[in-house]
C-alpha positions as CSV (number, residue, x, y, z in Angstrom):
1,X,0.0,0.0,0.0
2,X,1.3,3.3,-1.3
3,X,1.2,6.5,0.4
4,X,-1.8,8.3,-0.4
5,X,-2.0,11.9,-0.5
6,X,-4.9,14.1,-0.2
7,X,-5.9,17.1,0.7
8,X,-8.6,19.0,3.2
9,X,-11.8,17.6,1.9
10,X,-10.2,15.1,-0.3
11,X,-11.8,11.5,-0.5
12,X,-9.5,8.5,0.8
13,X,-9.6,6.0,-2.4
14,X,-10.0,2.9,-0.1
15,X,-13.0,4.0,2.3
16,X,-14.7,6.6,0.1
17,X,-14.8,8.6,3.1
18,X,-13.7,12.2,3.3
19,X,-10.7,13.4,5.0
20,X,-10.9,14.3,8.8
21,X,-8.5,17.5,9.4
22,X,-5.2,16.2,11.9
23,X,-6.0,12.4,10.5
24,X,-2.9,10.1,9.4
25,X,-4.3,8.7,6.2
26,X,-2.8,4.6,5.5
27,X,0.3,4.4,4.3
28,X,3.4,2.2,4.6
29,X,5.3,2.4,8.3
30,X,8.1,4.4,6.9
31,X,5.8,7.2,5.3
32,X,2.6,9.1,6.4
33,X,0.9,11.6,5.1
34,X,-1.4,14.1,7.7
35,X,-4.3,16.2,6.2
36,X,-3.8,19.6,6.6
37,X,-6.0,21.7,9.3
38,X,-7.3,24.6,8.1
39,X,-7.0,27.8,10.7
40,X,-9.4,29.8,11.8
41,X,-9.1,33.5,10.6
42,X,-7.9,35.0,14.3
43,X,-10.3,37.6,15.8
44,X,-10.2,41.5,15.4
45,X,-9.2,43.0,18.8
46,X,-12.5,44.2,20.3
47,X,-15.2,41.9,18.9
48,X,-16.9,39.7,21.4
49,X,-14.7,36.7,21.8
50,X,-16.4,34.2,23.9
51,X,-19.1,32.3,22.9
52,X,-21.4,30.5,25.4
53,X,-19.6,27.1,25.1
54,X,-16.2,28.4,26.0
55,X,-17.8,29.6,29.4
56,X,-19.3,26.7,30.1
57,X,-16.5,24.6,29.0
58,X,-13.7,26.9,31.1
59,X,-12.1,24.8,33.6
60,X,-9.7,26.5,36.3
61,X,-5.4,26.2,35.9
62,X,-4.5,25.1,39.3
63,X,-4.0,27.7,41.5
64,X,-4.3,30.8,39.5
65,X,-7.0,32.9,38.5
66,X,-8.0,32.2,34.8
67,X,-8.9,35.0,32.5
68,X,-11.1,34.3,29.7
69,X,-11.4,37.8,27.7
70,X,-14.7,39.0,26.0
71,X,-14.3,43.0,25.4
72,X,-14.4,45.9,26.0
73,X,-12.7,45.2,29.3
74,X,-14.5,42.2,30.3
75,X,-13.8,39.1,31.4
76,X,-14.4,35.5,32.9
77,X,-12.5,34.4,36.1
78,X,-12.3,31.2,36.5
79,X,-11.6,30.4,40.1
80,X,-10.0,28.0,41.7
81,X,-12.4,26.4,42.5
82,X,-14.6,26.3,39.9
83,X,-16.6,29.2,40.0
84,X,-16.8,31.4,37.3
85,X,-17.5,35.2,37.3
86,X,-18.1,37.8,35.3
87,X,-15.9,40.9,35.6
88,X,-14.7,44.3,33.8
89,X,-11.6,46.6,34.4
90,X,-12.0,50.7,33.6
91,X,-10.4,53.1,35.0
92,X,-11.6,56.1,36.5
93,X,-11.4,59.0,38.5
94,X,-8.1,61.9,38.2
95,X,-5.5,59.4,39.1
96,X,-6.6,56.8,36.1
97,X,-6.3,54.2,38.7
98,X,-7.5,50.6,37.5
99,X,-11.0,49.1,39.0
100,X,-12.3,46.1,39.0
101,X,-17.0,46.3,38.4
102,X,-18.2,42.7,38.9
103,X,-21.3,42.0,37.1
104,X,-22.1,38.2,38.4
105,X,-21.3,34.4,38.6
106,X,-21.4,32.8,34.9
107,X,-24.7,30.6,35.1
108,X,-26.8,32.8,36.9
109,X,-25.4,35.7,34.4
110,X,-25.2,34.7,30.6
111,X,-22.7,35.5,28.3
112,X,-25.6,38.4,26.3
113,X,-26.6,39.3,30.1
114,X,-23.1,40.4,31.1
115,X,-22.6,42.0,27.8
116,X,-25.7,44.2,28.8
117,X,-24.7,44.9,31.9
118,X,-20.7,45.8,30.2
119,X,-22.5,48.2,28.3
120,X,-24.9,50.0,30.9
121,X,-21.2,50.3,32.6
122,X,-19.8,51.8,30.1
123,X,-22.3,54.0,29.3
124,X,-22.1,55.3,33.0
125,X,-18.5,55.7,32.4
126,X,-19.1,58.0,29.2
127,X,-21.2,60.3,31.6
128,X,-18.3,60.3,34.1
129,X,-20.2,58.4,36.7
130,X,-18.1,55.2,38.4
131,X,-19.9,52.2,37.4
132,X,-19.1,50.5,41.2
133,X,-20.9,53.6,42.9
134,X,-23.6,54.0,40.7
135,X,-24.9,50.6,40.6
136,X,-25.2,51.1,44.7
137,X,-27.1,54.1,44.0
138,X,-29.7,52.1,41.6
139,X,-29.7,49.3,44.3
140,X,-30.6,51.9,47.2
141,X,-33.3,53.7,45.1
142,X,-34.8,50.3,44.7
143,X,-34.9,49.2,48.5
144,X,-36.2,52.4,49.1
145,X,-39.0,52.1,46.7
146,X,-39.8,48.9,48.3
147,X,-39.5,50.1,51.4
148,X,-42.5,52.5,50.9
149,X,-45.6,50.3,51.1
150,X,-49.2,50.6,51.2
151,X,-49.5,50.2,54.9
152,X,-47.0,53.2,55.3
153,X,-49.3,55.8,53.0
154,X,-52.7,54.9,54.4
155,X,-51.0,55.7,57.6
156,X,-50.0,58.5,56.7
157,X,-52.6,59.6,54.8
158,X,-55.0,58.6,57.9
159,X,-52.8,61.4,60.0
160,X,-53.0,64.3,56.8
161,X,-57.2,63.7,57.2
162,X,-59.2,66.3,59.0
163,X,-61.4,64.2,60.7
164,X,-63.5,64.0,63.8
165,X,-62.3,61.6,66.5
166,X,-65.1,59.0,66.2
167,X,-65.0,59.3,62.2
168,X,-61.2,58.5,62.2
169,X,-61.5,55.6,64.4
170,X,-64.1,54.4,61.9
171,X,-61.7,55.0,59.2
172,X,-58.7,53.5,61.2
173,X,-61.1,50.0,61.5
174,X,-61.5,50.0,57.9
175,X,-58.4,50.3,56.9
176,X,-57.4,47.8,60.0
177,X,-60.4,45.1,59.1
178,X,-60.4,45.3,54.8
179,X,-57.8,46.9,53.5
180,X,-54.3,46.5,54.8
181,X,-54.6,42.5,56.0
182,X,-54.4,42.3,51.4
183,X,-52.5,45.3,50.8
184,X,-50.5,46.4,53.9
185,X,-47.0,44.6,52.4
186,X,-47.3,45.5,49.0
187,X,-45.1,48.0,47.7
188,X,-47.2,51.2,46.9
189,X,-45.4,51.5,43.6
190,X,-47.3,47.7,42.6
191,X,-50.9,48.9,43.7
192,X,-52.9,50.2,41.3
């Protein structure tokens, strides 16, 4: 048996089969032919880079932190241990000093939510806001929001009424008996 040459997406003669890239075709045991692997044209700098099998796939290098890049500045770190999250460097303020804004842990956070969240970051960036304070800021506004519930403006309301005594104890009963045992909880921004 001869040596057979072929190349990428050429047919072996015996089996009819086409080539698989990195396979040693027959051939005697003092010659062998591989097929030639075709490369993958590289990335530019700055397009997304990961997909969502290379963060699933990641695994950790011993005892180092591994950095899979996206852009933009972000990245996966791949613990140690296993745990994977989703992180971007900027830098900001007058001394340019680098920051680290971590968005999440990789399943809980998907590859296109992280990219969101990279580019709500960077937008706050353009507007010379810091990404890390701002998000607190959101966060606090939100509790706060929550924090204000129905129980708290009937209350209130309740004490703003010009009433007579026995007409606000009426009023105070009602509220007490019907109204606040459904909606006393609820955030007043969810009742309508």
């Amino acid at each position: 048996m001869g040596v057979t040459k072929r190349t990428v997406g050429g047919i072996h003669p015996a089996a009819a089969e086409p080539a698989i890239e990195g396979e040693y075709l027959p051939a005697t045991r003092r010659q062998r032919t591989k097929v030639a692997t075709v490369a993958e044209p590289a990335k530019r700098r700055g397009d997304d880079r990961l997909t969502d099998a290379d963060c699933r796939n990641a695994k950790p290098l011993g005892k180092k932190i591994r950095k899979l890049s996206d852009s933009g500045g972000m990245y996966l770190a791949v613990m140690p241990n296993g745990a994977k999250l989703w992180r971007m460097k900027y830098r900001f303020g007058p001394d340019r000093k680098e920051r680290v804004y971590s968005i999440g842990a990789y399943p809980e956070v998907g590859l296109v939510a992280a990219r969101d969240e990279r580019k709500t970051a960077r937008e706050w960036l353009r507007q010379g806001k810091d990404p890390t304070i701002e998000r607190r800021v959101v966060k606090a506004a939100a509790a706060a929001e929550q924090a204000i519930t129905f129980k708290v403006v009937a209350d209130e309301w309740l004490s703003l009424q010009d009433y007579t005594p026995k007409h606000r104890v009426a009023q105070r009963t009602k509220l007490d008996n019907y109204l606040l045992p459904y909606l006393g909880d609820l955030p007043i921004a969810n009742v309508e």
